[in-house]
Structure formats: C-alpha cells, structure tokens
C-alpha positions as a printed Julia matrix, in Angstrom:
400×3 Matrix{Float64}:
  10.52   17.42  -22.92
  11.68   15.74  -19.39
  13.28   12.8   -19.67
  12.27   11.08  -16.05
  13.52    7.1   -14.78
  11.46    5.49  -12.3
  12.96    2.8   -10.38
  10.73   -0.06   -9.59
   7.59   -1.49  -11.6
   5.59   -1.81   -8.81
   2.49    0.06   -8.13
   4.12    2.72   -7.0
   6.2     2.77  -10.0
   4.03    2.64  -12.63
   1.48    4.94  -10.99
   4.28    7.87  -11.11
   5.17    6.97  -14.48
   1.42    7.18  -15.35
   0.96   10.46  -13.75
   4.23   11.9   -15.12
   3.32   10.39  -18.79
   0.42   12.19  -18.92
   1.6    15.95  -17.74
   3.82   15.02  -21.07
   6.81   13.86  -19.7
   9.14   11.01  -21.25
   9.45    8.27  -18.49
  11.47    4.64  -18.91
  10.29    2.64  -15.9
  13.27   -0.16  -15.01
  12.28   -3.1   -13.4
  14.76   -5.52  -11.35
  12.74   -8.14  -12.8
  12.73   -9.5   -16.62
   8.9    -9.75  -16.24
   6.61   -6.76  -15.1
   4.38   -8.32  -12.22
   3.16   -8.85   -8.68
   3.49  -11.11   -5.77
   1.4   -11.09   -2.47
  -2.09  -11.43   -2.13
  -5.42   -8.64   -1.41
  -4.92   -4.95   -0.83
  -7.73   -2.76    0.48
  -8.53    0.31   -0.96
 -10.01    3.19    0.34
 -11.53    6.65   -1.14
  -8.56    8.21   -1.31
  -6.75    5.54   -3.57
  -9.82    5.79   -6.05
  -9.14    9.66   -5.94
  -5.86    8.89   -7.12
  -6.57    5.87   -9.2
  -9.18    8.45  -11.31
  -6.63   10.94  -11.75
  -4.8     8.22  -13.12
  -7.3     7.61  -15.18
  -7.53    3.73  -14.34
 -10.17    4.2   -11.53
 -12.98    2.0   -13.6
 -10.27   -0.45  -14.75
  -9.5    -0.9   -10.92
 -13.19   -1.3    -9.96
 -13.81   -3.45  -12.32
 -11.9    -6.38  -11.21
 -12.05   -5.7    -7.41
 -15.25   -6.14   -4.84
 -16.84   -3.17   -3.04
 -17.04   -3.38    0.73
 -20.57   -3.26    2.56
 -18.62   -2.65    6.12
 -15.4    -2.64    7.86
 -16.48   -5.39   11.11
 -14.35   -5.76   14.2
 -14.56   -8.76   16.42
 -13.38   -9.68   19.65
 -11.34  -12.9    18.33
 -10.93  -14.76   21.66
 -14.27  -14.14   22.02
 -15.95  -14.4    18.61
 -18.01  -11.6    19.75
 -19.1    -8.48   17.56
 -17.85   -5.2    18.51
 -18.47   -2.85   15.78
 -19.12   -1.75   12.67
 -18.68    0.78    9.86
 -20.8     0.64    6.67
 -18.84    1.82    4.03
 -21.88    1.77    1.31
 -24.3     4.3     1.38
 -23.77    7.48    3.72
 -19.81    6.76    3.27
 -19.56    6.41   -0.24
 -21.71   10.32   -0.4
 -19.72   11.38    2.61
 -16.02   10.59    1.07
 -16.83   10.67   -2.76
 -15.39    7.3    -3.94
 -16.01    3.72   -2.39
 -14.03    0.98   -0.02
 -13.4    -1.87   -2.33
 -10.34   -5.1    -1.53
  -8.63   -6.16   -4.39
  -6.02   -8.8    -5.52
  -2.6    -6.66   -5.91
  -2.4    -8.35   -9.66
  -5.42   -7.03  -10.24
  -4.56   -2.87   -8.98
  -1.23   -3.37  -10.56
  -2.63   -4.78  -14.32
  -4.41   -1.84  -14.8
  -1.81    0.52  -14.35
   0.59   -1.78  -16.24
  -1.67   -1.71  -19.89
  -2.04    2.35  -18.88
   1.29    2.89  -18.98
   1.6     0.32  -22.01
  -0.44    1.97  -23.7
   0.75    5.56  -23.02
   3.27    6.51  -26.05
   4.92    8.37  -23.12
   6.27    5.52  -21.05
   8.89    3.01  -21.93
   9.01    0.0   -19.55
  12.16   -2.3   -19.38
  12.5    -5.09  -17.48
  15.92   -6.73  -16.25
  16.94   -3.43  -15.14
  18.0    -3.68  -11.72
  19.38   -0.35  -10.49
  21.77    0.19   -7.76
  22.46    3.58   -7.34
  23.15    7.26   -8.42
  25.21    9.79  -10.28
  24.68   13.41  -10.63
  26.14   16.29  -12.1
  24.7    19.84  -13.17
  21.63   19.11  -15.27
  21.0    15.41  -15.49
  21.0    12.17  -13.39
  22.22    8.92  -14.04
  20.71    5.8   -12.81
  23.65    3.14  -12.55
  23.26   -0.59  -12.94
  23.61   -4.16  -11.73
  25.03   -4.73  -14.89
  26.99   -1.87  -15.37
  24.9    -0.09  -17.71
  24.16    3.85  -17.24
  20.89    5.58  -18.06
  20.73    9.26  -18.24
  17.62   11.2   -17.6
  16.33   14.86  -16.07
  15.14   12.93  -12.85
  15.11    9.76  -10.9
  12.03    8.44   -9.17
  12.85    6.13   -6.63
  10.1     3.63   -6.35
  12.03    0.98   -5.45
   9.94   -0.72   -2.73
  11.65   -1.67    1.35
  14.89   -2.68    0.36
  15.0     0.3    -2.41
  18.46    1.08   -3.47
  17.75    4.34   -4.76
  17.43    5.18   -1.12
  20.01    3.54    0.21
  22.32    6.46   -1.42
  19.95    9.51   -1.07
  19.26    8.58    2.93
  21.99    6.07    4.29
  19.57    4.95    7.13
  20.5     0.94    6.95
  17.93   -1.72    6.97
  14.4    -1.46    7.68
  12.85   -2.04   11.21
  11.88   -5.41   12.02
   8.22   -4.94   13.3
   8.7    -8.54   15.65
   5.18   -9.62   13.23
   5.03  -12.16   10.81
   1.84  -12.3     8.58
   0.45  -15.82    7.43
  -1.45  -15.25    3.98
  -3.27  -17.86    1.83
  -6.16  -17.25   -0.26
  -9.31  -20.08   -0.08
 -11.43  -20.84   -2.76
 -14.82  -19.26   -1.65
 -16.73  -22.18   -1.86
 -14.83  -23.91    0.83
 -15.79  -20.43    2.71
 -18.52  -20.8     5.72
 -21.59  -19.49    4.46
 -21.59  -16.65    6.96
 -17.9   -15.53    5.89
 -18.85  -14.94    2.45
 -20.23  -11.47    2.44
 -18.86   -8.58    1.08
 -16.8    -7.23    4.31
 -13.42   -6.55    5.65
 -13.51   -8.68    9.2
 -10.63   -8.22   12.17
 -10.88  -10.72   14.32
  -8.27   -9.41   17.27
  -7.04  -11.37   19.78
  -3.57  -10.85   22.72
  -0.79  -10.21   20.61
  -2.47  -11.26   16.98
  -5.36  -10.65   14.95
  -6.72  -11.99   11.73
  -7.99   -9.95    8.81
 -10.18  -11.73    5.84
 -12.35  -10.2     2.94
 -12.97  -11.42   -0.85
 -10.89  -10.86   -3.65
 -10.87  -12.03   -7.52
 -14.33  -10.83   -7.8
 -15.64  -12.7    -4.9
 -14.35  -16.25   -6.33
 -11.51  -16.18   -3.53
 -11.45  -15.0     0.3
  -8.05  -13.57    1.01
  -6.77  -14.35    4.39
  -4.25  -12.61    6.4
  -3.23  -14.07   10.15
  -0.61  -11.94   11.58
   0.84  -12.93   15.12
   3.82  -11.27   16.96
   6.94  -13.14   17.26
  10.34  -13.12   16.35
   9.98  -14.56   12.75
  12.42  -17.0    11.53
  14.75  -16.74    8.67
  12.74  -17.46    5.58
  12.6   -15.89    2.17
   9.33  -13.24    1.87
   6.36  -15.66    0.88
   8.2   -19.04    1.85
   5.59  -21.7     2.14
   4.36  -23.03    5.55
   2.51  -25.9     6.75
  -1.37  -25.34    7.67
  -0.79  -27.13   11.15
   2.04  -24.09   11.7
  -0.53  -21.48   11.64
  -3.16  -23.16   13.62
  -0.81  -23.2    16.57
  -0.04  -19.81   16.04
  -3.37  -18.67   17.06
  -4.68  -21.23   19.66
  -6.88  -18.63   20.99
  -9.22  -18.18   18.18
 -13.11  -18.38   18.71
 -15.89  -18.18   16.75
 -16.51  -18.73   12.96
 -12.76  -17.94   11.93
 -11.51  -20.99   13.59
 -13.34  -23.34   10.97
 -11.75  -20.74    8.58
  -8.3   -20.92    9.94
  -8.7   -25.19    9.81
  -9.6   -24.85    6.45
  -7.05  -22.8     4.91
  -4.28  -24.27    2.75
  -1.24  -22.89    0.65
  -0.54  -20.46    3.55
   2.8   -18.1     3.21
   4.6   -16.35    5.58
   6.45  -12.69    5.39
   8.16  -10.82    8.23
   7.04   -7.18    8.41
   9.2    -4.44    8.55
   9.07   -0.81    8.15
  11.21    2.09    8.87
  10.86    5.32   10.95
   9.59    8.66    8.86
  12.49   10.53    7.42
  13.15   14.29    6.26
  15.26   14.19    3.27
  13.25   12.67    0.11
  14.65   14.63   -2.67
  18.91   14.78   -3.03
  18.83   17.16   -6.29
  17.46   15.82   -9.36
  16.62   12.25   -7.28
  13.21   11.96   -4.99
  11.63    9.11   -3.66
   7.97    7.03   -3.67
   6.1     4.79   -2.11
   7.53    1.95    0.28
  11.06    3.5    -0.57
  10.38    6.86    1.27
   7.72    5.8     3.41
   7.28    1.84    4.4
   4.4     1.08    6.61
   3.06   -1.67    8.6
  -0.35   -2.68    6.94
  -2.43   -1.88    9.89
  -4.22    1.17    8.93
  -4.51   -0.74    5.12
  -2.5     2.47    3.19
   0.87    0.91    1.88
  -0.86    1.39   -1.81
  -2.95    3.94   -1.22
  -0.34    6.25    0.16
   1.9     5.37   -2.62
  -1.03    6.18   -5.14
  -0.99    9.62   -3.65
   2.27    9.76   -4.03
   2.04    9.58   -7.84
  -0.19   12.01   -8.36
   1.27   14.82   -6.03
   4.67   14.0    -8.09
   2.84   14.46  -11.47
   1.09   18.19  -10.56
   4.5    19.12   -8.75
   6.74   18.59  -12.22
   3.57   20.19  -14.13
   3.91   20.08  -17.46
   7.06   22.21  -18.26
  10.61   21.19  -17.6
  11.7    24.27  -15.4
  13.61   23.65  -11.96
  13.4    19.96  -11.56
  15.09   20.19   -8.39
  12.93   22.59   -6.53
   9.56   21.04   -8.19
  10.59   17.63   -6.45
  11.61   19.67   -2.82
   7.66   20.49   -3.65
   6.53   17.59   -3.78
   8.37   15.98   -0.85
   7.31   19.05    1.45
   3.08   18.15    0.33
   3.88   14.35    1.1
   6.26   14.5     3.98
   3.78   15.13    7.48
   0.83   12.9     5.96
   2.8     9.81    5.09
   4.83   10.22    8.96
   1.07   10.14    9.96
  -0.06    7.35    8.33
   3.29    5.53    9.22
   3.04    6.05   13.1
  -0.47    5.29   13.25
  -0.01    2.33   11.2
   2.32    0.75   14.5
   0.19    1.92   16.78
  -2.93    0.52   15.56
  -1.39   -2.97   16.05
   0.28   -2.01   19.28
  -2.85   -0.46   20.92
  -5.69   -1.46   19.43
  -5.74   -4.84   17.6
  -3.12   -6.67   19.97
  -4.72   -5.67   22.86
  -4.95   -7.45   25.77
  -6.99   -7.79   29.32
  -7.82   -4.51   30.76
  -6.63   -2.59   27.72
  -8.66   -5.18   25.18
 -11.81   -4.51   27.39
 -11.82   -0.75   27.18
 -11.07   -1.0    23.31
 -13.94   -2.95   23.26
 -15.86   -0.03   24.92
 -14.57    2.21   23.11
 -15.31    1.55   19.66
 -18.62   -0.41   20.3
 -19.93    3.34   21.49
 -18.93    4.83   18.58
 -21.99    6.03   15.77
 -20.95    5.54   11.96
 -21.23    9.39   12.03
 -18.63    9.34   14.61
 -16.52    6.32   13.38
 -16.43    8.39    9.92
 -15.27   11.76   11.33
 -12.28   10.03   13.1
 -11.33    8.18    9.77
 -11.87   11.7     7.4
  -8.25   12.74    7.65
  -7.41    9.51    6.21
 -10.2     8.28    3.86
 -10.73   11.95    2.51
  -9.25   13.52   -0.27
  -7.02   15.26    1.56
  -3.73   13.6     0.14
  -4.92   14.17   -3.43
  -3.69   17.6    -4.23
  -6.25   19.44   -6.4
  -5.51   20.0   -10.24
  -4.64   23.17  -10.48
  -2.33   24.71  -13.03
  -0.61   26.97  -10.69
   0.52   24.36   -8.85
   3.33   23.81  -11.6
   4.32   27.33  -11.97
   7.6    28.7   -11.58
C-alpha cells in the first residue's frame, strides 16, 4: 500500500487526499494549522468542479449547502447599465452536465473535511507545518517546522501561494504582485436591495475596478467582492478596513450597487498575487497542487475548481497499485500542465482587457458581448466549463 503526505488542508489538500484515499492509498494530510479550517469568503463553482466534486464523491454534500446560479449578468458599472447575460439553468445545465452554483469556501471545504474524516484511509494532523524536502531512492521525507521528519512513498504539495513544498522543487521566489487589492465583506441579505437578491453572479465593471456580488450561506448572506487596482498597502491577508475606505475606492459606481457598496460593513482587504505558469511540477517522488503549482487571479472564478481537477487527475494517475511513483506523477503533471497555464493567463487578462476596461476599449467590450447569443456565450466558455479537465475513469489510465 502507498504511503502518500499531502501538504496543506486546504481544498486542494483534502480533495487529493480524498481522491488518493479512495484508489486505496494511505494518505496523512499535515496542516500548518492546529485546527483544520477556512478563511475568505464565496467561491463560484462551475460544471467542471461538480465533475470533480462527484468523483469525489461529495458532489451532493457540496450542493447542498451552496445556491445554484440562474445567470452570470454583466453591467456597465459607471453606467449601471445591462450588458449581458448568460443563463446558467436550463439549456446550460443539459449542455455542460452539472450546474453553476456560489458557495461559502467553509462550506466546499466541510464536506471534503468529514469525507476524508470519515475515510479509514486518511489521517489528518494538524500543527504540522512543513518546510521542505528530502529524498533518497524509494521514499520521501517531508521535514518540519519543528524538526520532526515524516516518511512516505510521495509528497503532494498542496501548500497554497506561499507553499513551501515549492519553494524547493521550483526556486522561482515570491509570487507576482497583481497591483489589485480585493475588498470582501459579506451582508446579511435582508439589508440586500430587493432587486440584488436573486440568485445571480453580477459584475459590475468600471476603469480600472469592478465589483462582483452573488448569495452565499444558502441565500441568508450576499457575498461581496470590490476589487480596484492600486498598489495595496502593507497589511496582513484579510486585515479589516473601514467602510468609508472602500467607498472612495470606487467613486465611480452607478446604479443599484452603490446603495450596496454604502451599505456594506465588516469589509476586508487582500492583495492578489499570482505567479507565471511553470514546467517542472514533479522533482521525483514530490509533485505539486492547486495554488502551489498553479496560483491564479480570481477573474475567470477557477482557483478551486482547477485545484479540484487537480485531485482527481492525481488520484487516476497513481491508480490503484504502487508501481513507478515517479513516472505516474510526471503523468499527471503532463495532463494538468497546458490547461492550468490556460486558465492562469486568461485569468490576468480577463481583468486587464475586459473588466477594467476603459473609454474606447470599455465601449467595444460593451459591443462585443451584448451581441453575443447564450448559444454563442456557451461555446466560448466550453473549454472551460466542460469536462474537459476531468480525466475519464478508466483503468488503463493507471497501468504500467
């Protein structure tokens, strides 16, 4: 039986160690933390995570504790004009086999927490922080802030932007400061204009900023995400900030998201980052996951999803059998590499191009996407929202 570490008890984390624990493996997930939990505030999910998510067998778990999505909306913010669009019920839901739900990231990361609980395969430990890497023929060794050692057949590094697992296997410094910083509070729904209260994703964009909302926490809560570029000051990730802050940031709001902008209170601030798409993932016995081999900006919404992918490719590379760990995980990098540098350019372009844009440029993007059919809008988000980053069970994928 493989004996597998996972650093990180993220989502990322304990989605591998899910998909791993049930091809048989033995995984021990260590988390930095004493306490396995979340921070931050809604995620949006699209097809593709579900695909993942229900070959992680927590797909109904996940559903039931988020809120499906009628339509993704775009607005002209300085404006407060409609420009399009896209139901995601219906024709979507047939079209891409699983639905567009937003969830609270407690609530995607519970589920996979009691799964991998409950799983006699996975042994979670918290107040693990690890820090790097040994190898020699046969076996890796996870090495700690403590100066403990942990031994295993391979090491999954899921350990998030600042992940030292990567540190050693890539040596490419600190991650990219994007020049964003992304307000976030969440607003009881009944302090929620009545119009704002539906079931939707809404991007309000504006010159250089744009504002996302959409319910979470079963529709009790509308999660709120203002994101404005600037050079973002030195604060811890989530450091609170005053309500009369944010309003400045975004003096050109119009229409019925300045009310909702007024309103909001217990607003945080991160600074985004990311990093540019890499070759090496694997070094031997060692591969990485999620936000440590791939960080993204959350434009295109995929941070999670991508890393729920992730899991599941990693699971039907290692197969069931213990035979050639090393070349297994060269596998799975090779199936996850070109998707994930997708995702991650189009990710900084979407904020670039589309949702920051300005004058001429914000005019024709107007144009542009208020021509567009759903037919059309769905065809150009297919690569994406697809299944085609869920690799197909197939037990020939683990030979060799």
């Amino acid at each position: 039986m493989t004996e597998i570490l996972v650093a990180g008890g993220g989502v990322g984390g304990l989605a591998a160690a899910l998909g791993l624990a049930r091809r048989g493996h033995r995984v021990t997930v260590l988390e930095r933390r004493e306490v396995f939990t979340e921070t931050g505030a809604g995620i949006q999910l699209g097809p593709n995570a579900f695909a993942a998510l229900t070959r992680l067998g927590v797909a109904g778990e996940v559903l039931d504790r988020a809120v499906r999505v009628d339509a993704l909306r775009f607005m002209d913010g300085t404006t407060g004009e409609p420009v399009a669009s896209m139901p995601v019920d219906g024709a979507y839901t047939a079209r891409f086999g699983h639905p567009y739900a937003v969830v609270h990231r407690v609530d995607l990361h519970l589920p996979l927490l009691e799964a991998c609980r409950r799983h006699p395969g996975v042994v979670l430990r918290g107040h693990q922080h690890v820090t790097g890497y040994t190898q020699r023929r046969g076996e890796v060794t996870a090495l700690l802030a403590d100066g403990g050692r942990l031994t295993g057949d391979a090491l999954v590094g899921a350990d998030g932007l600042h992940s030292a697992v990567r540190s050693r296997l890539v040596g490419d410094g600190a991650p990219r400061g994007a020049g964003h910083t992304v307000y976030r509070a969440l607003v009881p729904m009944d302090e929620v204009p009545e119009g704002l209260r539906s079931p939707v994703v809404t991007l309000w964009a504006g010159p250089s900023w744009h504002i996302v909302h959409y319910p979470v926490a079963g529709g009790s809560h509308l999660n709120l995400a203002a994101t404005r570029e600037e050079t973002p000051r030195r604060a811890p990730a989530g450091a609170p900030v005053l309500p009369g802050r944010v309003r400045a940031a975004f003096p050109g709001l119009r229409g019925a998201a300045r009310p909702l902008l007024e309103r909001a209170r217990g607003w945080r601030a991160w600074a985004l980052y990311d990093r540019a798409p890499v070759e090496r993932w694997t070094d031997g016995r060692v591969a990485l996951l999620g936000d440590a081999a791939h960080p993204m900006l959350q434009y295109a919404a995929q941070g999670a999803c991508q890393a729920l992918e992730d899991a599941v490719a990693l699971g039907e590379a290692l197969g069931d059998r213990p035979v050639d760990v090393e070349r297994r995980l060269r596998r799975y990098a090779a199936e996850r590499r070109a998707r994930t540098a997708r995702v991650q350019w189009v990710s900084r372009e979407l904020g670039r191009r589309l949702y920051h844009a300005a004058g001429r440029a914000r005019r024709e993007r107007n144009a542009m996407l208020g021509a567009l059919s759903p037919r059309e809008m769905y065809d150009a988000v297919a690569w994406l929202h697809g299944g085609a980053g869920v690799p197909a069970r197939a037990g020939a994928a683990a030979g060799g």
